[in-house]
C-alpha positions as CSV (number, residue, x, y, z in Angstrom):
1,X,-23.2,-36.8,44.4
2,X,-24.1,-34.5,47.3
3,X,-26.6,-33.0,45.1
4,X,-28.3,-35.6,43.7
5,X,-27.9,-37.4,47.0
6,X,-26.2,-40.3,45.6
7,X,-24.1,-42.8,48.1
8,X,-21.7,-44.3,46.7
9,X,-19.8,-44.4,42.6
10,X,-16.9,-45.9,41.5
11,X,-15.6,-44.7,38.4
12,X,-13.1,-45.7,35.9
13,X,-11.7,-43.5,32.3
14,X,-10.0,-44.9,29.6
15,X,-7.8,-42.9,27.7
16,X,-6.9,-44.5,23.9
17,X,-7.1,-47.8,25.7
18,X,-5.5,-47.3,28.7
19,X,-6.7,-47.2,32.1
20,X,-6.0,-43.6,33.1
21,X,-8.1,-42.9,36.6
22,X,-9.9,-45.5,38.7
23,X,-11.5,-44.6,42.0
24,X,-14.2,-44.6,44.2
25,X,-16.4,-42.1,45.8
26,X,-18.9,-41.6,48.8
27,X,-19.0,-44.2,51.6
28,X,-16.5,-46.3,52.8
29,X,-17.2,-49.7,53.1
30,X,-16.0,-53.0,52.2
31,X,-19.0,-54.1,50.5
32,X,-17.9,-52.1,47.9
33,X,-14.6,-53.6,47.2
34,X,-14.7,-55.7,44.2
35,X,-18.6,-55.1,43.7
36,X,-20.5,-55.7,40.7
37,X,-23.0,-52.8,40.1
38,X,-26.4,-53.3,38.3
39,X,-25.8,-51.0,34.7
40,X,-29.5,-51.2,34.0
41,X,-29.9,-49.4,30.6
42,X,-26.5,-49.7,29.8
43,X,-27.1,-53.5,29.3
44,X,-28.6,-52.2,26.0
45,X,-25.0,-51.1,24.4
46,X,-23.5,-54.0,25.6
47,X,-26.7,-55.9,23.4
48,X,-26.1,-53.1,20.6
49,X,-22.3,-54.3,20.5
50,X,-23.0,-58.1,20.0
51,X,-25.8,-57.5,17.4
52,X,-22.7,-55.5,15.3
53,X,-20.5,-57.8,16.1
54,X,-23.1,-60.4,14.5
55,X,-23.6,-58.8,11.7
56,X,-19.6,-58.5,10.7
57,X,-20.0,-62.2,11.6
58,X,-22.4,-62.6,8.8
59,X,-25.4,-64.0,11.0
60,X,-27.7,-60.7,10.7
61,X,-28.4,-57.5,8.4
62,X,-29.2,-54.2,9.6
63,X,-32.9,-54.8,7.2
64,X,-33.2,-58.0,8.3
65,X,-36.8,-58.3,9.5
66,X,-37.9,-59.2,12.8
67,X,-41.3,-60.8,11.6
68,X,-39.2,-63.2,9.4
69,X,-36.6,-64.2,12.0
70,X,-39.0,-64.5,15.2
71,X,-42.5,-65.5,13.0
72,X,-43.3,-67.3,15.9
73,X,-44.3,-64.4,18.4
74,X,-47.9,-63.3,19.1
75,X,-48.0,-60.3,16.6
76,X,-51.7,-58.5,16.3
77,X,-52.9,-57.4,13.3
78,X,-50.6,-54.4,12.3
79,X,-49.1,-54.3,8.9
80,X,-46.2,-52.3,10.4
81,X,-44.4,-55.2,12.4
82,X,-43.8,-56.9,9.1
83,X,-42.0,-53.7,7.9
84,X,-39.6,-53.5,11.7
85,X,-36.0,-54.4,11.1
86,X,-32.9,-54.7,12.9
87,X,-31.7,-51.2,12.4
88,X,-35.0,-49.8,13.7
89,X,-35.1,-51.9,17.1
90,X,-30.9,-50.6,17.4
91,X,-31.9,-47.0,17.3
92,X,-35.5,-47.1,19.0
93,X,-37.2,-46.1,16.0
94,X,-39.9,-49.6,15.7
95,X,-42.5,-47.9,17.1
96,X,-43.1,-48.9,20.4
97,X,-44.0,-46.1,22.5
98,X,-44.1,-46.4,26.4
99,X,-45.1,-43.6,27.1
100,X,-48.7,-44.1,25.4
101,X,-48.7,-47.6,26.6
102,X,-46.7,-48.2,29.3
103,X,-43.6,-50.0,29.5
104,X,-44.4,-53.8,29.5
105,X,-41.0,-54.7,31.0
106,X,-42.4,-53.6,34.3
107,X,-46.0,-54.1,36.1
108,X,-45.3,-50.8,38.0
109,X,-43.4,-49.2,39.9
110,X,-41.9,-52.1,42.1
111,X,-42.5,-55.0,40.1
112,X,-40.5,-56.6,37.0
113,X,-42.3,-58.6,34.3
114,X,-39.0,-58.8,32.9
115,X,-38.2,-59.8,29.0
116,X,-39.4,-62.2,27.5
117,X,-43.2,-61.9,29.1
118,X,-42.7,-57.8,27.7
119,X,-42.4,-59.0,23.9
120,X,-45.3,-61.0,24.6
121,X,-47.4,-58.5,26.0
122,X,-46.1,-55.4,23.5
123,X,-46.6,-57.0,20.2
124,X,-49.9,-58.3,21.1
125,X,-50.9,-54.7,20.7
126,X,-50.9,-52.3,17.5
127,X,-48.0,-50.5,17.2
128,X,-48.2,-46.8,18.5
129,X,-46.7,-45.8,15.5
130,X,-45.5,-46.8,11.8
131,X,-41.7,-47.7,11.9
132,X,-38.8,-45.7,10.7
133,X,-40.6,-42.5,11.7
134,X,-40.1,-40.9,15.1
135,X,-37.7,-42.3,17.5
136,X,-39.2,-43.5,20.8
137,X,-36.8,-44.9,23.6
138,X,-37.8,-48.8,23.9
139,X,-37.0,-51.6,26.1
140,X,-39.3,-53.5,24.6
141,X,-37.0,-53.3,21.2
142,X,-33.6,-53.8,22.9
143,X,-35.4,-57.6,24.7
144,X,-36.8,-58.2,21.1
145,X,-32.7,-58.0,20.0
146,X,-32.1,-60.5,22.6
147,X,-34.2,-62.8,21.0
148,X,-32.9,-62.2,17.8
149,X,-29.4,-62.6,19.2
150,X,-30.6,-66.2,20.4
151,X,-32.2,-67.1,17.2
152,X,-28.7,-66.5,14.9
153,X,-26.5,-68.0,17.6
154,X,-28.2,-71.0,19.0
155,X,-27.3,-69.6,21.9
156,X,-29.0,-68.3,25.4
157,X,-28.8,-64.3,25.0
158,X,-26.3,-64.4,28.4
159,X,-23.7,-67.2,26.5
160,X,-23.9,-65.5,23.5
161,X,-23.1,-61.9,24.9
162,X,-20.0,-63.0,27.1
163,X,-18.8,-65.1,24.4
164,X,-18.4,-62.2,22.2
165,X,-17.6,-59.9,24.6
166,X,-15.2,-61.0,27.0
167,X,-12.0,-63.4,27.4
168,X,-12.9,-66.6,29.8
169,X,-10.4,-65.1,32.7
170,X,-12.6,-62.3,32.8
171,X,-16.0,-63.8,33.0
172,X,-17.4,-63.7,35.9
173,X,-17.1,-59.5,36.7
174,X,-19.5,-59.0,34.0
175,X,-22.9,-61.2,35.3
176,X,-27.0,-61.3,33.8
177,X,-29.0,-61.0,36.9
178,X,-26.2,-59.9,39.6
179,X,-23.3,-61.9,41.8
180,X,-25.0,-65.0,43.8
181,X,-24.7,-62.9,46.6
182,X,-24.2,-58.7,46.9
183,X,-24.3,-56.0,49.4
184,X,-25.3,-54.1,47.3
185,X,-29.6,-53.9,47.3
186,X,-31.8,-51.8,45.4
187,X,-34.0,-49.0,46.6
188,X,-36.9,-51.9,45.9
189,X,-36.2,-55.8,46.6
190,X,-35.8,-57.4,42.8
191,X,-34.8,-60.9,43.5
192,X,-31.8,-61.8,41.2
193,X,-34.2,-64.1,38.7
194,X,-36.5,-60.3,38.6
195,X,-32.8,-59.1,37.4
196,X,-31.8,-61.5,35.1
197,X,-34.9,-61.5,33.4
198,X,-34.7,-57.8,32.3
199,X,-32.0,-59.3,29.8
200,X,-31.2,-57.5,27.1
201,X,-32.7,-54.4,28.2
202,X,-31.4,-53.7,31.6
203,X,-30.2,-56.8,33.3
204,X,-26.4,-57.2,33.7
205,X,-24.3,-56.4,36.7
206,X,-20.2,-55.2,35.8
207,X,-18.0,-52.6,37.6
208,X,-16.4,-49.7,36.1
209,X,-13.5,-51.0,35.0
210,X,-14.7,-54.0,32.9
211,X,-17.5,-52.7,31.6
212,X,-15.2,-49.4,30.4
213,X,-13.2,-51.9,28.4
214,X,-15.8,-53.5,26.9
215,X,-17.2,-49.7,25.3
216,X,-14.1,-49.1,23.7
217,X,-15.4,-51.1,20.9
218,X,-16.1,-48.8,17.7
219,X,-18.4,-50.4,15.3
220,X,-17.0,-50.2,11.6
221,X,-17.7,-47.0,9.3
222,X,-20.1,-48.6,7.3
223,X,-22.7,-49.2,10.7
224,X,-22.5,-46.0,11.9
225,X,-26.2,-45.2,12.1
226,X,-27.7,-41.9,11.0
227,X,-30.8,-40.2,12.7
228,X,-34.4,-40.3,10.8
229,X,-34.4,-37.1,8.5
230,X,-37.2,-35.7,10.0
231,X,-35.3,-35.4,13.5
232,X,-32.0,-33.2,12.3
233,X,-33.2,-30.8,14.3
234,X,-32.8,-32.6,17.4
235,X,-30.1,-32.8,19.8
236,X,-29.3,-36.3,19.4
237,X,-30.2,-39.5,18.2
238,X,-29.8,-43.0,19.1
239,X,-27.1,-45.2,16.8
240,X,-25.9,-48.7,18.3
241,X,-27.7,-47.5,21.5
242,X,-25.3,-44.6,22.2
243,X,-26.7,-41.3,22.2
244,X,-24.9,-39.7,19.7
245,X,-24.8,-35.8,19.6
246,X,-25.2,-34.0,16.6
247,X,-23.8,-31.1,18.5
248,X,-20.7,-31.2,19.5
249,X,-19.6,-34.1,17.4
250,X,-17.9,-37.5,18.5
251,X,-20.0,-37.5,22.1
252,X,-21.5,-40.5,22.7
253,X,-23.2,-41.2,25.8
254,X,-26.4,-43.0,27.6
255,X,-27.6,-43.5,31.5
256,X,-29.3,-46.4,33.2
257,X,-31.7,-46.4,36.0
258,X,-33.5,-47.9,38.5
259,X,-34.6,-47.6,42.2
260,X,-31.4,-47.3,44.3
261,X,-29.0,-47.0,41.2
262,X,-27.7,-45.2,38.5
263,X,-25.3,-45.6,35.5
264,X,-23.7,-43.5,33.5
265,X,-21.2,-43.8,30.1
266,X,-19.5,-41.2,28.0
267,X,-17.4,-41.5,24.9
268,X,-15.6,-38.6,23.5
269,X,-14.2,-38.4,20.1
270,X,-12.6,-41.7,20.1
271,X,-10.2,-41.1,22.5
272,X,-11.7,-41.2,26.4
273,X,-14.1,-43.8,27.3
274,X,-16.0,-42.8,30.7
275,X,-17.9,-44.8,33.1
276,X,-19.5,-43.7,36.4
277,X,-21.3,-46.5,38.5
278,X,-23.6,-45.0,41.5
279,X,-25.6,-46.7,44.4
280,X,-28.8,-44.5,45.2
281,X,-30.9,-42.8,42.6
282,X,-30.9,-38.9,41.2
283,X,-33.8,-36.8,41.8
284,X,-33.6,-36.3,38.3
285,X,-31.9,-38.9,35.8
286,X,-31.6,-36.4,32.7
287,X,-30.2,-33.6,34.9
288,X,-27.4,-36.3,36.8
289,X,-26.8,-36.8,33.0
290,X,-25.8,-33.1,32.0
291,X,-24.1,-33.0,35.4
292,X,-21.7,-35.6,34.1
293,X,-21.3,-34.6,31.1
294,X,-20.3,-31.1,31.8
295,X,-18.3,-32.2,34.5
296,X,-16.3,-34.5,32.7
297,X,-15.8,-33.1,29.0
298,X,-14.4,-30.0,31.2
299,X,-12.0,-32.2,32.5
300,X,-11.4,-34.5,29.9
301,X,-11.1,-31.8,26.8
C-alpha cells in the first residue's frame, strides 16, 4: 500500500468456504466501518457467474448468438457480429478492441457514458477484428451480457443478478451504482446514476467479505472455458472472466479499476478465495496485481 500509495483496503480470504482472515488496512476511520467499495471490473465475474448459472438453468448456450437474441441493436454492416456468441463475449474474444477504438463505456478520462449508450455506440462500428480469433479485454462485451441476461430473464440486469446471487438477508451489501449515501468518493466525482450505469461491466459496490462468498462459486466441468489455440503460448487467458493461468495451474485471478480505487481477487486451486478492496489508485494496476499475487500465494501455499 505504501508503495503504490494506496489509503485504505479491507480484505477478507476464504479458506474451503470458511472465513479465515478478515481485516482492514491503512487509515482509521469510521467511514470505513461497514463500507461498500466500488469492485469496478470485478462486476464482470459477478456478470460471468449469472450468465453460467443461466445457462445450467436452461435459458442460454455458450453458441448462442448475440445477433439472434438482441436483433434489435444498431449493428453496421459486418458479417462478423452475426457469427459473436455467448462464449466469445465471456472470454473477450468478440472482437472489440479498445484499444484501436477507444472504450465507448467512457467519453474520457472523467466522464462515464455508461452501458447501455456503449453498445450503442460500439456496434455501430465494424468490428476491429473477426471473432473467435485474438482475445481483446472488453467492456463493451461484458454490458452486451447484461443485456442478454435481461432478455432470458425478463428481468432488469440488477434483479436478475442479486436474485441469483444472493439470499434476501443479504441484499443490500452487494448494491449496482453504490449505497444512497458513502464516504467513500472517487478520485473523479461519478454521481451514483454515472455508477450504476456501468452495469455489467464495472458498476457494483460489495465489501470483501460478501463479495468473497459470492466467488466461491465454481462453474461445472463441462464450462470450463479453454483459451483460443493460437494463444497457448500466453500466460493466461480469460474463462468466465477470471484470468486463468496456464502457468501455475488452478490461479484464477482479475483486478478492477478506476480513479481513486482498486480491486483485486484471487482463487487458488479451489481451495482459498482472496479478495483485496482499496481506496486510492496504483501507479500501475498490472504491477499492484503481481504485487498481490506474489504476496499472497506466498502466504497462502
Amino acid at each position: 500500500m505504501q508503495e503504490q500509495r494506496l489509503s485504505h483496503g479491507e480484505i477478507a480470504i476464504i479458506h474451503h468456504n470458511k472465513i479465515i482472515s478478515h481485516f482492514q488496512v491503512g487509515d482509521c476511520d469510521e467511514k470505513y466501518l461497514n463500507a461498500q467499495y466500488p469492485i469496478a471490473s470485478l462486476s464482470k465475474l459477478l456478470t460471468a457467474q449469472v450468465v453460467v448459472k443461466l445457462i445450467g438453468e436452461g435459458k442460454l448456450q455458450l453458441n448462442d448468438k448475440l445477433f439472434t437474441l438482441l436483433p434489435q441493436l444498431p449493428y453496421a454492416n459486418d458479417a462478423g457480429y452475426r457469427e459473436i456468441t455467448v462464449q466469445h463475449l465471456l472470454q473477450h474474444t468478440a472482437g472489440f478492441d479498445r484499444s484501436k477504438s477507444g472504450d465507448p463505456l467512457f467519453k474520457d478520462d472523467s466522464s462515464v457514458r455508461g452501458c447501455e449508450s456503449a453498445v450503442r455506440v460500439a456496434v455501430s462500428k465494424p468490428l476491429e477484428h473477426e471473432p473467435n480469433k485474438i482475445t481483446k479485454y472488453s467492456n463493451v462485451g461484458y454490458c452486451l451480457l447484461g443485456m442478454l441476461i435481461e432478455r432470458v430473464t425478463e428481468l432488469n440486469y440488477e434483479n436478475a443478478l442479486l436474485q441469483r446471487l444472493l439470499p434476501q438477508e443479504n441484499i443490500n451489501r452487494l448494491v449496482l451504482g453504490g449505497p444512497p449515501t458513502s464516504d467513500i468518493k472517487s478520485g473523479f466525482q461519478i454521481s451514483q446514476s454515472d455508477w450504476y450505469s456501468l452495469g455489467a461491466a464495472g458498476g457494483w459496490f460489495s465489501d470483501a467479505v460478501t463479495l468473497a462468498k459470492i466467488l466461491r462459486y465454481t462453474p461445472p466441468r463441462d464450462l470450463v472455458l479453454q483459451p483460443l489455440p493460437s494463444e497457448l503460448e500466453h500466460m493466461y487467458y480469460y474463462g468466465q472472466a477470471w484470468r486463468t493461468w496456464l502457468k501455475p495451474n488452478h490461479r484464477l485471478t482479475h483486478y478492477g479499476a478506476l480513479s481513486g480505487f482498486y480491486s483485486f481477487a484471487m482463487k487458488l486451486a479451489d481451495e482459498y478465495v482472496v479478495v483485496a478492496l482499496f481506496e486510492g489508485r496504483p501507479s500501475n494496476d498490472e504491477d499492484a496485481a503481481a504485487q498481490l499475487i506474489n504476496i499472497f500465494e506466498s502466504h497462502l501455499r
